[in-house]
C-alpha angles and dihedrals in degrees: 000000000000106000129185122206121199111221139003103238120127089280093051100048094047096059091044091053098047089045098045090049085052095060097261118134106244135204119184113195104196117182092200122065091238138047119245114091107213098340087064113142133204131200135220119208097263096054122102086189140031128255127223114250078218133036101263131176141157130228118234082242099054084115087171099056094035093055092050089049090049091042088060103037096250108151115221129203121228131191138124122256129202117261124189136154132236120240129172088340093315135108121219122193106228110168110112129037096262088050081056083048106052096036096146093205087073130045120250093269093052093049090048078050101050091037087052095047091046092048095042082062104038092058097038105100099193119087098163106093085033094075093064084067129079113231093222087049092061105030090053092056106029098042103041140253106269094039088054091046097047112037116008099031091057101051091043087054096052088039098060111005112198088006103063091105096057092059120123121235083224075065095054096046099044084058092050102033094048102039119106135192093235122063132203129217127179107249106247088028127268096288089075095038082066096053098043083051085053096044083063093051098053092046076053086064088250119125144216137218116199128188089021111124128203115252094160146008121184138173118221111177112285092356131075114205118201121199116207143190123210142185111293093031085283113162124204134182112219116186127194138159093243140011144203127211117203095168123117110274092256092055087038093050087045096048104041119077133214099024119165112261092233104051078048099056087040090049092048097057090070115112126213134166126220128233131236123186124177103206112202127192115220140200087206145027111289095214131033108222097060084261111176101190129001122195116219113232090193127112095188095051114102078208121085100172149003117208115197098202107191093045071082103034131034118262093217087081088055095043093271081296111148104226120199120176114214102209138189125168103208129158109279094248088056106117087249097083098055082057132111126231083253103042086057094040085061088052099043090042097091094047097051088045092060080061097038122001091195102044095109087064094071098039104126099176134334135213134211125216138184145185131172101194107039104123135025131228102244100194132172116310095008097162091075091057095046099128116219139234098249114067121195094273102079097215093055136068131179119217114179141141087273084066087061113102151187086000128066119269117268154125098287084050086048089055091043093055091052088049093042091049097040091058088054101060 
């Protein structure tokens, strides 16, 4: 079959390449001039390696993403950072069960409590029941007050925002049940995962088209026709049997004609944040204690994470730069994404002063990077809203982090999707 495939991302690639090593004749359309989806990367002159435009890691249980990379000769990196959270101006490592136990800001029955309640989730294999309960609901009764105030409330309330009621306990448990001391990372960053991973489609005999954006998909019979617009305002008609959107739903609802009303109206009521992240180059470490990754418990903070990149990963491959990453997931109409580098820097800069007070004197550039469409909204029940593979057009499927469920959305799930809906066709 000729089978088109709508973006490049880690979704899109997998399929391609499932489908190209299966005889089918394969056409990637990639907006952007790289592969990589939300977990692109970009380089300065100085870098041996790309950074992610977003913080990206594996687990040393992402089976799905380790055995492509090992399928494809990638190397991955694998060690365990530190990670550690940030109350009342001070930072607490909390990454192992005797860190839970000796967490100086409760008193030994309220951290058996909380360590009971966290390891009574992690080895519980069954999430089901647990999406008719709202996280908030039971964190708030079973882990105790002050543990919930002080340490979960508040992350749930920088995670999602508004939002943070809505939240499904399945939500809550993937995160605790999947998460691993030790951490992966492709050697050379994701961006080159990708193309390695594209290299491999087109000696499949399957191709890619970067820098070419969707104007149109419709489905005539036993034909989809694909619009495109390229560099230099070049359009262009593709035409396959069957195609594959890997866009986020409002793209895919925009770009598809002739949807029914109702699978519209079902599709739109899916919520999703953005993600901002501010990412600042540094002459030296950010924190002092080798953290990888704090979480802000802080309501009040516009920051929900720092992410101290290379406490993960050398900085030699970065010329001996300390990265950090300054994160916040908000809805896509919030005021911070009609601000500069510079406007948010002013906002963010009390809050990273209360961690290092220096730390503008070694800032030798930022960057700025947004995304409107980086992490859905997994509410109650969420398995009835799933939405599937197959739309109502017979010739067309959407596969997309929404689809993702009940994990966390990420690249092995990414990867997942492109397999999954690869199989299908």
């Amino acid at each position: 079959m000729k089978i088109g495939i709508i973006g490049a991302g880690f979704t899109g690639i997998s399929a391609g390449l499932h489908l190209a090593e299966n005889g089918h004749e394969v056409t990637l359309i990639e907006k952007d001039e790289k592969p990589g989806g939300l977990a692109v990367g970009f380089r300065v002159d100085q870098w041996n390696w790309t950074l992610e435009k977003h913080y990206h890691h594996f687990f040393t249980n992402d089976s799905t993403a380790l055995l492509l990379a090992k399928k494809i000769g990638h190397p991955i990196v694998i060690k365990r950072p530190k990670t550690s959270i940030h109350i009342d101006n001070k930072i607490y490592q909390l990454d192992s069960p005797l860190k839970v136990l000796t967490f100086s800001k409760l008193n030994f029955f309220e951290r058996i409590r909380m360590a009971t309640i966290l390891g009574l989730l992690r080895y519980n294999p069954f999430w089901k029941p647990l999406e008719k309960i709202k996280a908030v609901d039971f964190l708030s009764k079973t882990i105790g007050k002050k543990a919930y105030e002080t340490v979960w409330e508040p992350q749930l309330s920088g995670k999602f925002g508004k939002y943070m009621n809505e939240i499904s306990l399945a939500w809550f448990w993937a995160r605790v049940r999947k998460r691993t001391a030790k951490l992966a990372y492709p050697e050379y960053g994701f961006l080159n995962f990708a193309e390695n991973v594209c290299n491999k489609i087109i000696k499949s005999g399957g191709s890619i088209v970067f820098s070419t954006e969707v104007t149109e998909i419709e489905d005539k019979k036993n034909k989809v026709l694909v619009k495109t617009s390229g560099e230099n305002g070049k359009h262009s008609t593709y035409e396959f049997d069957k195609v594959i959107i890997t866009l986020p739903s409002f793209l895919f609802l925009k770009l598809v004609k002739n949807l029914p009303e109702d699978y519209k109206k079902n599709m739109a009521r899916l919520k999703s944040l953005g993600a901002i992240n501010l990412v600042l180059r540094l002459k030296k470490p950010f924190f002092k204690d080798d953290t990888y990754w704090l979480s802000i418990c802080d309501k009040k903070s516009p920051i929900m994470a720092i992410v101290e990149h290379t406490n993960f990963i050398n900085k030699k491959n970065y010329g001996q730069e300390h990265i950090i990453y300054v994160g916040k997931y908000l809805p896509p109409q919030h005021p911070y994404f009609s601000k500069t580098a510079e406007e948010l820097l002013e906002i963010y800069d009390p809050y990273l002063e209360k961690i290092n007070k220096n730390y503008k004197d070694s800032i030798i550039a930022y960057h700025l990077f947004k995304d409107p469409f980086a992490q859905p909204i997994i509410s109650v029940n969420y398995s009835a809203v799933v939405p599937v593979f197959n739309s109502p057009l017979k010739n067309i499927y959407i596969a997309n982090i929404q689809q993702v469920y009940p994990w966390d959305r990420g690249t092995n799930y990414a990867i997942e999707l492109g397999e999954k809906v690869a199989k299908i066709i």
